[in-house]
Backbone as a printed PyTorch tensor [residue, N CA C, xyz], in Angstrom:
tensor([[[-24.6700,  -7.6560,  -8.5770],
         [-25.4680,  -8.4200,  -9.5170],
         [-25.6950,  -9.8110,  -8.9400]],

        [[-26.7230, -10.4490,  -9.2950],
         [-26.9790, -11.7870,  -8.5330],
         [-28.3860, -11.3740,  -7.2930]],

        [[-28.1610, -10.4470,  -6.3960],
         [-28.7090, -10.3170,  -5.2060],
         [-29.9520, -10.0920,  -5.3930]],

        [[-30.6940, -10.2290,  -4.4760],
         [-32.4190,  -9.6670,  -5.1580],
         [-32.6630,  -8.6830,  -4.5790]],

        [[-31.4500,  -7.6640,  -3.6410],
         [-31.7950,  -6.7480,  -3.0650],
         [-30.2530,  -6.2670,  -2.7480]],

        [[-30.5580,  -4.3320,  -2.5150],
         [-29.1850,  -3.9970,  -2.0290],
         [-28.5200,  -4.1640,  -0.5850]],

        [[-29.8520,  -4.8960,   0.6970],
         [-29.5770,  -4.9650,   1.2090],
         [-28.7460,  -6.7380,   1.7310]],

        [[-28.8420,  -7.5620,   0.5450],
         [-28.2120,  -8.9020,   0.2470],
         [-26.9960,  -8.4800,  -0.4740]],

        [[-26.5990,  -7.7190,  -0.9460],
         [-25.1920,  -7.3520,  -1.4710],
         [-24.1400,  -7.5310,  -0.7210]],

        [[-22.8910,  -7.6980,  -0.8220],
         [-21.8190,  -7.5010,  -0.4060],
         [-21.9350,  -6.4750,   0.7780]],

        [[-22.0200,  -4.9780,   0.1420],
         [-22.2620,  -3.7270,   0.7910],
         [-23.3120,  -3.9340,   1.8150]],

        [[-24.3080,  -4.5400,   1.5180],
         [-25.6100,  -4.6270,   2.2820],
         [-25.2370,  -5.5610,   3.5540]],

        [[-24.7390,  -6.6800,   2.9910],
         [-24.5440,  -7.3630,   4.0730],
         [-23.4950,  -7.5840,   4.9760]],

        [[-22.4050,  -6.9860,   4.9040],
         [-21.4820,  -5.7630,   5.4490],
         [-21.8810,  -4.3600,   6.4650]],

        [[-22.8770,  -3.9130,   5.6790],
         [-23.6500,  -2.9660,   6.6520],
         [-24.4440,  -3.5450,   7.9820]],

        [[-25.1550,  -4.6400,   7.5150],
         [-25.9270,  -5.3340,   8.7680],
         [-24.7280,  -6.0760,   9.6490]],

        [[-23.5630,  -6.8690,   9.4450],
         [-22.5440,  -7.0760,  10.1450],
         [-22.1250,  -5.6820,  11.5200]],

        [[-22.0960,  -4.5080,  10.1740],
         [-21.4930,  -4.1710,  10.9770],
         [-22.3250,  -2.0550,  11.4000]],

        [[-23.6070,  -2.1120,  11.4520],
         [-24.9220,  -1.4350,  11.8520],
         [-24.0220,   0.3410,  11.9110]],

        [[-22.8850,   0.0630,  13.2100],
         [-22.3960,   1.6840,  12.9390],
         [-21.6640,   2.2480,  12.2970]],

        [[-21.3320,   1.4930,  10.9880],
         [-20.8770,   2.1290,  10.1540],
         [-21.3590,   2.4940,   9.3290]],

        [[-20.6430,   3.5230,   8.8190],
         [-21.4700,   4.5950,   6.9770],
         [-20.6430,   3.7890,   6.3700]],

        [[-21.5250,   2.5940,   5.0450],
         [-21.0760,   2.5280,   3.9790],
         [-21.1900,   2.8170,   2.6570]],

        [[-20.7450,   3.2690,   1.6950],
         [-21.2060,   4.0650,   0.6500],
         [-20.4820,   3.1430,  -0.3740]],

        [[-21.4940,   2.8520,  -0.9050],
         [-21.4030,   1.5940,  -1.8940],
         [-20.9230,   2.7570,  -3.1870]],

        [[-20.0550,   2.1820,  -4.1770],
         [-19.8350,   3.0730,  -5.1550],
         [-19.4950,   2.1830,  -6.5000]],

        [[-19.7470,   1.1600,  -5.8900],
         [-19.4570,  -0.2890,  -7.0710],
         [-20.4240,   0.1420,  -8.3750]],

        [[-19.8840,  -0.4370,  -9.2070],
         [-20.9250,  -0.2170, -10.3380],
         [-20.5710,  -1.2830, -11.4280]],

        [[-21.7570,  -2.7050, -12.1130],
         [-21.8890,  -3.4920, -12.2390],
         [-20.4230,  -3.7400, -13.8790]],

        [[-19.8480,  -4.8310, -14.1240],
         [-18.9610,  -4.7870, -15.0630],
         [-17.8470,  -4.3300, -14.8590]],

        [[-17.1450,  -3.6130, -13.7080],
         [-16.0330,  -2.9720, -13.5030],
         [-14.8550,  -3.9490, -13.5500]],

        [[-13.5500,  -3.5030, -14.2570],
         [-12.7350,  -4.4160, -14.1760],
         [-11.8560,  -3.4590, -13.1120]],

        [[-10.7170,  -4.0860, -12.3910],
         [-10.0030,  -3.0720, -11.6980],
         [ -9.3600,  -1.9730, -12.6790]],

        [[ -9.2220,  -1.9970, -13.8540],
         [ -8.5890,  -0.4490, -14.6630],
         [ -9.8200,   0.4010, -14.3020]],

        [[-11.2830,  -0.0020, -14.2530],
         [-12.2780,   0.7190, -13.8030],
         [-12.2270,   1.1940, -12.3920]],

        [[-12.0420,   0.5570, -11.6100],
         [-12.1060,   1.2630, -10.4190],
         [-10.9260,   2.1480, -10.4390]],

        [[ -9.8270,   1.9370, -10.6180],
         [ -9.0040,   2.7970, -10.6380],
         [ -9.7600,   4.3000, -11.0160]],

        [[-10.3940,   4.6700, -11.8460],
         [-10.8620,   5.4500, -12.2020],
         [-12.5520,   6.1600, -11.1630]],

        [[-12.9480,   4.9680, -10.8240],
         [-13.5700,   5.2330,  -9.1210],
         [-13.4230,   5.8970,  -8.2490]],

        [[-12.1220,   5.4400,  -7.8750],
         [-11.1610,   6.0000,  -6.7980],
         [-11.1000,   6.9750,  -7.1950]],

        [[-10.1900,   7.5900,  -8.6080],
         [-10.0180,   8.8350,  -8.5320],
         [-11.5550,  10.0380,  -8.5470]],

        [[-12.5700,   9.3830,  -8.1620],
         [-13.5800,  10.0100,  -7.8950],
         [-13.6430,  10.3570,  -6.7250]],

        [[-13.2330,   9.7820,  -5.8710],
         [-13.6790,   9.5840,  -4.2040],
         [-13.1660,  11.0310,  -4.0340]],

        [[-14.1100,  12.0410,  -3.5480],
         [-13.3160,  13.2860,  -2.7640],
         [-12.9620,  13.7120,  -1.4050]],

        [[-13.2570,  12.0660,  -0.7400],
         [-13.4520,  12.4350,   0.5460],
         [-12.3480,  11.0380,   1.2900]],

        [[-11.7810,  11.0350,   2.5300],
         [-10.4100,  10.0220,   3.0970],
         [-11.5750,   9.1430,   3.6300]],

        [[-11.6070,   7.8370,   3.6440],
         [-12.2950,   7.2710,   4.1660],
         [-11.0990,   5.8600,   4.8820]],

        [[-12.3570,   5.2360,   6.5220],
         [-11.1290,   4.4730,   7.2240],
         [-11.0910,   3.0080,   6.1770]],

        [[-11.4590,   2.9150,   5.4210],
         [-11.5960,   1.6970,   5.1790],
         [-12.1710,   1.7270,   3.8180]],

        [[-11.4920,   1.2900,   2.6590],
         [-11.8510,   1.1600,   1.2000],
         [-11.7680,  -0.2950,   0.8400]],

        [[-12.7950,  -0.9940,   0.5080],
         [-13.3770,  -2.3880,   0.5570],
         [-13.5220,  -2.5860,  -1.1380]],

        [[-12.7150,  -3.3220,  -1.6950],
         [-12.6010,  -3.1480,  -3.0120],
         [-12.9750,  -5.0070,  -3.5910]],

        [[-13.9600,  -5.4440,  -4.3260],
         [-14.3890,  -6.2630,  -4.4960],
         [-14.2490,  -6.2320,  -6.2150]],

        [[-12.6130,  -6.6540,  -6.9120],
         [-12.5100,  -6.6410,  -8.6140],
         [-12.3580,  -7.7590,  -8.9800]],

        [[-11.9640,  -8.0290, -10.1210],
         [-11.3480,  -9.5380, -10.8610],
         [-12.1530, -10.2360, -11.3500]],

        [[-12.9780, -10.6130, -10.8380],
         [-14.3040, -11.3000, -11.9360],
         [-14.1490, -11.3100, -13.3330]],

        [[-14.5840,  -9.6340, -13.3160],
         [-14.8350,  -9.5310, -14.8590],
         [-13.5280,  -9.3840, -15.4250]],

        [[-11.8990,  -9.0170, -15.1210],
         [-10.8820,  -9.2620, -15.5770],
         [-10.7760, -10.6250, -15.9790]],

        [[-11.0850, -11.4700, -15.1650],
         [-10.8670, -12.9550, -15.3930],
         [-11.8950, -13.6120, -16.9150]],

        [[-13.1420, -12.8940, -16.4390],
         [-14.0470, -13.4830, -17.7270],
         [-13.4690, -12.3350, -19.3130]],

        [[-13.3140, -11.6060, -19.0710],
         [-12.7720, -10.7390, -20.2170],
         [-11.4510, -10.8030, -20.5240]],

        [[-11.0280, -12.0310, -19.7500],
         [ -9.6220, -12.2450, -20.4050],
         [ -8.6040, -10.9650, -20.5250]],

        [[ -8.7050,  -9.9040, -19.3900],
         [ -7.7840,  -9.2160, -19.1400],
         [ -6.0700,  -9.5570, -19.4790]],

        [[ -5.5860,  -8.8550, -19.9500],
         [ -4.1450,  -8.9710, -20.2010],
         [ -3.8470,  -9.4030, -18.6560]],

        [[ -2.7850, -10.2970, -18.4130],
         [ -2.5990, -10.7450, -16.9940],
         [ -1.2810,  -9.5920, -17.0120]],

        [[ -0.2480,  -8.9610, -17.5610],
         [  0.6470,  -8.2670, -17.1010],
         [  0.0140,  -6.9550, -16.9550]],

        [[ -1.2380,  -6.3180, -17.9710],
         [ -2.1700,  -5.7190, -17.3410],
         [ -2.6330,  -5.4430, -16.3970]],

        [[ -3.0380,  -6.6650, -16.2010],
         [ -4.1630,  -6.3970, -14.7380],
         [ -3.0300,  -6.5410, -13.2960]],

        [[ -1.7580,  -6.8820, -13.8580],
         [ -0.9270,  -7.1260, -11.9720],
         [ -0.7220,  -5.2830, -12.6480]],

        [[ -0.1150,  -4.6710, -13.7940],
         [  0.0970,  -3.1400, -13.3660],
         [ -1.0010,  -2.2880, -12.8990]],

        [[ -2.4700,  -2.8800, -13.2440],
         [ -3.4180,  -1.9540, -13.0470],
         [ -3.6130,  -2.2080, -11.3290]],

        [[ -3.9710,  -3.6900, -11.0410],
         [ -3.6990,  -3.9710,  -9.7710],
         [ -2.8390,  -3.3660,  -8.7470]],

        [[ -1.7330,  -3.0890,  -9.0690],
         [ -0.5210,  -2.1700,  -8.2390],
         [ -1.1170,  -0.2090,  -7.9860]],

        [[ -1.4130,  -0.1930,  -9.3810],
         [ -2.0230,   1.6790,  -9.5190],
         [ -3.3240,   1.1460,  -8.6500]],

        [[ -4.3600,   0.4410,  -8.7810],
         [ -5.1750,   0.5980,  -7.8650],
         [ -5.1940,  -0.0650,  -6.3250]],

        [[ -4.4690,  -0.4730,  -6.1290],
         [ -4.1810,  -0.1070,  -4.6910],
         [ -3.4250,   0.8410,  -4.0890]],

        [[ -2.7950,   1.2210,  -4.9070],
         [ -1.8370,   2.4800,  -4.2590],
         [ -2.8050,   3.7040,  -4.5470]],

        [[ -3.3090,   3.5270,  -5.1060],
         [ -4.6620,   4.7800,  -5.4140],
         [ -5.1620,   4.7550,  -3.6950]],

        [[ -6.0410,   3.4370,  -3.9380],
         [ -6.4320,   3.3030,  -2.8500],
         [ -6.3490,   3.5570,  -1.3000]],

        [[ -4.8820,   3.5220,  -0.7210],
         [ -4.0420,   3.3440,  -0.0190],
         [ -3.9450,   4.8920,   0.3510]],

        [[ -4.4840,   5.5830,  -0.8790],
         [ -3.9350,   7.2330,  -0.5930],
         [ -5.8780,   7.6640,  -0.0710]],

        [[ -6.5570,   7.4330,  -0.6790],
         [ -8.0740,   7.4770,  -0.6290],
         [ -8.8580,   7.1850,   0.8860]],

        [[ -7.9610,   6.0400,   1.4990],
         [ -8.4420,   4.7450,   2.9080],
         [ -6.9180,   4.5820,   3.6170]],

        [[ -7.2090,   4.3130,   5.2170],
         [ -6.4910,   3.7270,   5.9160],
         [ -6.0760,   3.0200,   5.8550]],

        [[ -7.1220,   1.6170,   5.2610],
         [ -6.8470,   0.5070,   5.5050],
         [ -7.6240,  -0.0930,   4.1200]],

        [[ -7.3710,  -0.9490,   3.3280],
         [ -7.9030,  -1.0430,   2.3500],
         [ -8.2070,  -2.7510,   2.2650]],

        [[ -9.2970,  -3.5600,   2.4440],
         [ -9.8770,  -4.6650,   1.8930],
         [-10.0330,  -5.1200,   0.7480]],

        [[ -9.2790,  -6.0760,  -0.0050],
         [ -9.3150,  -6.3910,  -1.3600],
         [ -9.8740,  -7.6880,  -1.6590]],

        [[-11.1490,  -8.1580,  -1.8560],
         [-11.3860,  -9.4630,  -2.6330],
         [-11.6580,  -9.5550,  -4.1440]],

        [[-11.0610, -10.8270,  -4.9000],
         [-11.5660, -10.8100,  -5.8720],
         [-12.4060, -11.8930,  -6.4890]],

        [[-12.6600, -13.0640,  -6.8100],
         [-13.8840, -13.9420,  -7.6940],
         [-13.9090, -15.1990,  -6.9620]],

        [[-14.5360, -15.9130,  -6.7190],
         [-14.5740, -17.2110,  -6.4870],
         [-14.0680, -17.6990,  -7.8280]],

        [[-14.2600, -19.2110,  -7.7460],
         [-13.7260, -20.2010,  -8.6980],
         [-14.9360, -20.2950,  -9.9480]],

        [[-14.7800, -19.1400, -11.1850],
         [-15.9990, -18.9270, -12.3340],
         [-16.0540, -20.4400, -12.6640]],

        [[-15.2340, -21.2590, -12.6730],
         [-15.1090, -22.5180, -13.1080],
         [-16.3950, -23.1710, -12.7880]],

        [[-16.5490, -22.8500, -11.4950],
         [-18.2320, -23.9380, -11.2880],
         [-19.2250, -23.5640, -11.8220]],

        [[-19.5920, -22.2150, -12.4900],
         [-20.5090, -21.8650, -12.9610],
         [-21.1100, -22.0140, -13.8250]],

        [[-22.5570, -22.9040, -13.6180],
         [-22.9270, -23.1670, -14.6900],
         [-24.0270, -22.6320, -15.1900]],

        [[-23.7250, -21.4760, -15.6960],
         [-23.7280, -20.5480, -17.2290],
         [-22.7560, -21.1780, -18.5710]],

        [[-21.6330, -21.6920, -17.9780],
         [-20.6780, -22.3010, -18.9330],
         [-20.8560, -23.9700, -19.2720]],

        [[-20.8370, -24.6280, -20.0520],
         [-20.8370, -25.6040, -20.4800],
         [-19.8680, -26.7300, -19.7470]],

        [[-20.1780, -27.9220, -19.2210],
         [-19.3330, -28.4190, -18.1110],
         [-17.7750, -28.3710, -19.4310]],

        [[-17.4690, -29.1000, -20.2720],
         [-15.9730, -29.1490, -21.0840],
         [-15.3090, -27.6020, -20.2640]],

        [[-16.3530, -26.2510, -21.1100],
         [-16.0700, -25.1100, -20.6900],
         [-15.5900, -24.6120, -19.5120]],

        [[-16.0040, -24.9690, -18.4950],
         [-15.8440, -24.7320, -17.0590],
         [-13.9900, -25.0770, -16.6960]],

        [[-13.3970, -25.5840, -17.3210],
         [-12.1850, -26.1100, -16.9770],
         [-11.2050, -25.1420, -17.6840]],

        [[-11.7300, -24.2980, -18.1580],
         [-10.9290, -23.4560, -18.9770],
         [-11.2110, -22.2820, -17.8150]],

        [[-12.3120, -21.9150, -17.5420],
         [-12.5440, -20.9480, -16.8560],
         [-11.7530, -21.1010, -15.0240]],

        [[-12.0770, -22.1220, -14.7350],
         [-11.2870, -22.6530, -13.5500],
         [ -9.7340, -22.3080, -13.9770]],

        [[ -8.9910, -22.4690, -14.7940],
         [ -7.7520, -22.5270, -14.8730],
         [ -7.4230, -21.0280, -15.2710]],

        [[ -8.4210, -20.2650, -15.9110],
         [ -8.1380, -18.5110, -16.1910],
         [ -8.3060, -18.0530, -14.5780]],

        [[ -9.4050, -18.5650, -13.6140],
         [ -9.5030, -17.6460, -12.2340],
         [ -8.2030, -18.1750, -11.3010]],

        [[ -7.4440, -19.3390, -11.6870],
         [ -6.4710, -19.5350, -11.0040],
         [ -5.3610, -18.3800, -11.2270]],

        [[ -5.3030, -18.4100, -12.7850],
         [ -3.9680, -17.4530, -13.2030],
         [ -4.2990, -16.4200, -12.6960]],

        [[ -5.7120, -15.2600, -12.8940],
         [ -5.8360, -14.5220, -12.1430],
         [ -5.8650, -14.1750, -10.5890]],

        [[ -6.4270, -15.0200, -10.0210],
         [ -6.0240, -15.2110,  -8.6940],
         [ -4.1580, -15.1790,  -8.1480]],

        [[ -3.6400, -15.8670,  -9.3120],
         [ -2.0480, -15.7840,  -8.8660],
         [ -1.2790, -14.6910,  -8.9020]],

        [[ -2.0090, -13.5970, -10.0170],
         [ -2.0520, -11.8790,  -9.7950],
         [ -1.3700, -11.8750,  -8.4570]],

        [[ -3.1690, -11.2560,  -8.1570],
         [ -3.5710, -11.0130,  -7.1900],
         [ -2.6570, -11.4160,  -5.4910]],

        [[ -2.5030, -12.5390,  -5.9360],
         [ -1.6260, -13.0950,  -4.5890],
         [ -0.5210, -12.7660,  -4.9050]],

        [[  0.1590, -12.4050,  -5.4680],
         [  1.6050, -11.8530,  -6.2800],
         [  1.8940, -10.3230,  -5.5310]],

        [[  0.5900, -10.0150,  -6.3930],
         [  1.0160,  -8.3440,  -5.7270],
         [  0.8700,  -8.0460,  -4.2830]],

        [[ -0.2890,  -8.6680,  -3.5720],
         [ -0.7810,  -9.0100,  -2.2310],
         [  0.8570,  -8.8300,  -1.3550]],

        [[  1.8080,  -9.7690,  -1.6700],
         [  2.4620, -10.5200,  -0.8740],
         [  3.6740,  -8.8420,  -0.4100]],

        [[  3.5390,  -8.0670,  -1.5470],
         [  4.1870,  -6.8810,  -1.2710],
         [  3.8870,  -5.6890,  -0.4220]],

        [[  2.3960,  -5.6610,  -0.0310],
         [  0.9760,  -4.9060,   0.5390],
         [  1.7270,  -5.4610,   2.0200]],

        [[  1.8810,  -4.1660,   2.8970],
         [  1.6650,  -4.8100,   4.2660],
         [  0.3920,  -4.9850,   4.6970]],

        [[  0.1310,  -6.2600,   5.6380],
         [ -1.0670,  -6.5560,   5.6620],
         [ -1.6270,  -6.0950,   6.9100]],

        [[ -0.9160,  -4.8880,   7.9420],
         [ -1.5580,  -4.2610,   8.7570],
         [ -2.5080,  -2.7260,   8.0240]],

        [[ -2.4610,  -2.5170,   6.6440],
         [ -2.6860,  -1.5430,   5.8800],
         [ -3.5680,  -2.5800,   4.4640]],

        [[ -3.5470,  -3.5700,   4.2720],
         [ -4.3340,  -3.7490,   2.7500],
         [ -4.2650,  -5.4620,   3.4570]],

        [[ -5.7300,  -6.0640,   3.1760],
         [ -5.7590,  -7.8090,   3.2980],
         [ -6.6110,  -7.9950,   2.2110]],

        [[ -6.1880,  -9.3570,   2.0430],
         [ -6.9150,  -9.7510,   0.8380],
         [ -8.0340, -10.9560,   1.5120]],

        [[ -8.9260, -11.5050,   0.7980],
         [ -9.6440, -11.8680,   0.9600],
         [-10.1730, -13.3060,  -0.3150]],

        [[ -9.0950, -13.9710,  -0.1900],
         [ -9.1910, -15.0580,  -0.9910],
         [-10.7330, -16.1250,  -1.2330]],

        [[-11.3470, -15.6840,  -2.0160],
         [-12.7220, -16.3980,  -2.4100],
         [-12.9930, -17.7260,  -3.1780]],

        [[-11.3320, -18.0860,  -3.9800],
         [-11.5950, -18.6290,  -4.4090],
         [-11.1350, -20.1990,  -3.1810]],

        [[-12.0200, -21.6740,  -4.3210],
         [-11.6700, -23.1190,  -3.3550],
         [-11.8450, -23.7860,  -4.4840]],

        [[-11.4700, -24.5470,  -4.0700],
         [-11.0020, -26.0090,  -4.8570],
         [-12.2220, -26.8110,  -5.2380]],

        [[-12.8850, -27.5250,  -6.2660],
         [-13.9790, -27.7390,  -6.2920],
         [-14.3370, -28.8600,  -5.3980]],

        [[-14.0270, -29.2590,  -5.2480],
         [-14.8080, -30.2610,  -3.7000],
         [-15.1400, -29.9740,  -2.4760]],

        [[-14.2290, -28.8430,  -2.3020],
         [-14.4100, -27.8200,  -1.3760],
         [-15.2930, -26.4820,  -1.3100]],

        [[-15.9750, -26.6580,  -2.6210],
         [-16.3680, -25.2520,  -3.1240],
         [-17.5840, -25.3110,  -3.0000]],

        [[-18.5510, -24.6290,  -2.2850],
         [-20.2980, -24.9870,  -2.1220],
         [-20.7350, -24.4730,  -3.4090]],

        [[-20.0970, -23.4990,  -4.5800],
         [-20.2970, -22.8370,  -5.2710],
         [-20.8030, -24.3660,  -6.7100]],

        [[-19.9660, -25.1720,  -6.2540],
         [-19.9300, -26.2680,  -6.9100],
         [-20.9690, -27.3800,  -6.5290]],

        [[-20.6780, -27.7810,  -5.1700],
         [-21.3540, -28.8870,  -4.5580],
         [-23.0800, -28.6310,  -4.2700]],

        [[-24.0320, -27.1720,  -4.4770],
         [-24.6560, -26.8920,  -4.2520],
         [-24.8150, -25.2060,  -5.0900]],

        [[-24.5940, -25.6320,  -6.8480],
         [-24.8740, -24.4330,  -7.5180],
         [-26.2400, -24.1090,  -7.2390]],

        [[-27.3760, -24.6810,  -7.1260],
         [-28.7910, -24.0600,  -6.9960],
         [-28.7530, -23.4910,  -6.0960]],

        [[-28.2790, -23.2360,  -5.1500],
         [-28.3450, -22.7040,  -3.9300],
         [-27.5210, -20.7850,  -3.9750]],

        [[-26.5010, -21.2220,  -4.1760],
         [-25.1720, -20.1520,  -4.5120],
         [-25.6460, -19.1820,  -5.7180]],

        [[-25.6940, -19.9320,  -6.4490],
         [-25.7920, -19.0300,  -7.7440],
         [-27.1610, -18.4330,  -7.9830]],

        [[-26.9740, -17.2310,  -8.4470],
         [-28.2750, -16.5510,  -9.2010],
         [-29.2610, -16.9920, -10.3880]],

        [[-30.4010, -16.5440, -10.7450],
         [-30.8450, -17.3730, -11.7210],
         [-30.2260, -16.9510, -13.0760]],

        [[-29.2130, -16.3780, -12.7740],
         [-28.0180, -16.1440, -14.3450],
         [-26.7210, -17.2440, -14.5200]],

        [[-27.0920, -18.3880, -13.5040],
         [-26.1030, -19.2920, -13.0600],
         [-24.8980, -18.7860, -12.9980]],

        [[-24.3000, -17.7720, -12.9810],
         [-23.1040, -17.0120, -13.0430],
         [-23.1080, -15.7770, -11.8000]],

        [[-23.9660, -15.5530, -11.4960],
         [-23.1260, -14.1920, -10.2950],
         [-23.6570, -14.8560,  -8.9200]],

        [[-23.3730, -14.6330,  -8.0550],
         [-23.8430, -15.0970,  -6.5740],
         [-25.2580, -14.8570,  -6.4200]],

        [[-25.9530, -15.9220,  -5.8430],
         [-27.2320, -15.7920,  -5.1000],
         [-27.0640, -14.6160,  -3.9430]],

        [[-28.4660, -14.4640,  -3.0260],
         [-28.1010, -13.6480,  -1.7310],
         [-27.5130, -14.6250,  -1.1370]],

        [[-27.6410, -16.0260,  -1.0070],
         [-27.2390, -17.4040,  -0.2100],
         [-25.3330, -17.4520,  -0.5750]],

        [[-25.4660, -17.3210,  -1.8470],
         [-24.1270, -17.1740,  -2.0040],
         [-22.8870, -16.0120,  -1.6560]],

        [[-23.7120, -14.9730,  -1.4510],
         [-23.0170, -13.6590,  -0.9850],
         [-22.7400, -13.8760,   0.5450]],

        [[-23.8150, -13.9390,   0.8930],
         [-23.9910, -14.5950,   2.5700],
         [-22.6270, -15.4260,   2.9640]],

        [[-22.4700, -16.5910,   2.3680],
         [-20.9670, -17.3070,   2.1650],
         [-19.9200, -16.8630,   2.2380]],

        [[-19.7560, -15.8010,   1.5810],
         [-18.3640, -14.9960,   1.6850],
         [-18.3130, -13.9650,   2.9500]],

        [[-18.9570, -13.6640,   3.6700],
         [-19.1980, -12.5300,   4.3960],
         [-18.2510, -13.1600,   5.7270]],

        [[-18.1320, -13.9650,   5.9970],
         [-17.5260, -14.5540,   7.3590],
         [-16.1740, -14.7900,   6.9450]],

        [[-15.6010, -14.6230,   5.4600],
         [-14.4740, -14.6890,   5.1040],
         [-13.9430, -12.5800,   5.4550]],

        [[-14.7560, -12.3890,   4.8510],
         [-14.0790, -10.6920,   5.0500],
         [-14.7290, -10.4110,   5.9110]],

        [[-15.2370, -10.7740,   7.2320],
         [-15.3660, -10.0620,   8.4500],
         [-13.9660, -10.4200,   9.0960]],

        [[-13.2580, -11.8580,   8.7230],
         [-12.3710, -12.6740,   9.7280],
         [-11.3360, -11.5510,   9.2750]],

        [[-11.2430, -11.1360,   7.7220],
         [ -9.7400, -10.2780,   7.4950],
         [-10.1340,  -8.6770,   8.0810]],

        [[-11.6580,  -8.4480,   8.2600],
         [-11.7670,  -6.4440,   8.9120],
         [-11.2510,  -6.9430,   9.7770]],

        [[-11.8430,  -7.8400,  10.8700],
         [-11.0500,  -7.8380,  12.3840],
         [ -9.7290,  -8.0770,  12.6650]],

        [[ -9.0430,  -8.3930,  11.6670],
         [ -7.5550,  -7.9060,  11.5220],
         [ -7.4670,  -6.6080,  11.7760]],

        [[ -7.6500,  -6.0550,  10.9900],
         [ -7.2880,  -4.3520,  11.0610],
         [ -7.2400,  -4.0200,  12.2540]],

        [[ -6.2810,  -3.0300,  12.6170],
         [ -5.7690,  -2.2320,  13.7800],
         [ -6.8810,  -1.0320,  14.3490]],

        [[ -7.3580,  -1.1930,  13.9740],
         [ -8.4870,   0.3470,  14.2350],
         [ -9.9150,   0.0990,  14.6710]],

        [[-10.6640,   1.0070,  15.6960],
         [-11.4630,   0.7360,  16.3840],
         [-12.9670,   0.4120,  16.0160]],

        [[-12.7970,   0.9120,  14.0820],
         [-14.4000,   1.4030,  13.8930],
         [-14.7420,  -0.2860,  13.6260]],

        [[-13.9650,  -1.1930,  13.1540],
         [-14.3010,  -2.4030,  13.0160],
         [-14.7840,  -3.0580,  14.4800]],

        [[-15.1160,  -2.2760,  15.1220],
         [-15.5540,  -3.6620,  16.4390],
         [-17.2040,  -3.7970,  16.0720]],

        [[-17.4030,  -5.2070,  16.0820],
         [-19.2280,  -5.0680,  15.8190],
         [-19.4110,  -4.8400,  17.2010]]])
């Protein structure tokens, strides 16, 4: 959501990174991770690499946080059985987004932190030659999401532009080329 095309997506622009690989996008818009969990158990086929992009909408829907670290745990270990190697990012900082009212925004900044602290919680148990995470979120001075919302954001001021998707892509190419395995070479 945000992109003006599937080939500006996450998936899309992942595919052009990286040309010989099959990627099979299976995302579907609103998913919280209890949703993908239920994804996964769709997948009928082992794939090297399961690229899992949740939390957003946990964070804006005010997901139970002891919730979302148990659902978090079942869906990576789902995962883990599904993929070799499994890629996990979850939200930038919703805080800059302005869809929300500036007062508002400080509430939301301080919910993607707690969620984010999930996330890095369960992370720290994941060996990271098998599952990396892909930390999106920054600090607002640091955050282009902030310093340059017209740019980043969509015209829903809330989901990523293609400009803004683009941004993150050099963050999860730096954690594929971690991975131990050959299909990641561009």
């Amino acid at each position: 959501t945000g992109a003006s095309s599937p080939t500006t997506s996450i998936a899309g622009l992942i595919a052009e990174v990286y040309p010989f690989a099959t990627v099979d996008n299976l995302a579907t818009n609103g998913a919280r991770v209890e949703h993908v969990i239920h994804q996964l158990k769709c997948v009928r086929r082992h794939y090297d690499l399961i690229f899992i992009h949740a939390g957003g909408n946990d964070t804006v829907r005010l997901t139970d946080l002891g919730r979302l670290r148990h659902d978090l745990v079942r869906m990576l270990s789902l995962a883990k059985r599904k993929g070799s190697h499994v890629l996990l990012t979850a939200t930038g900082n919703v805080g800059t987004a302005g869809l929300f009212p500036y007062p508002v925004r400080r509430f939301w900044e301080w919910r993607t932190r707690k969620t984010r602290h999930v996330f890095l919680e369960v992370l720290r148990e994941e060996d990271p030659a098998l599952v990396r995470y892909v930390d999106l979120f920054r600090e607002r001075p640091e955050d282009p999401f902030a310093t340059a919302p017209h740019l980043h954001y969509a015209r829903d001021l809330f989901h990523p532009s293609d400009d803004g998707y683009r941004l993150w892509i050099p963050y999860m190419v730096e954690q594929l080329e971690q991975f131990p395995f050959p299909v990641i070479e561009p």
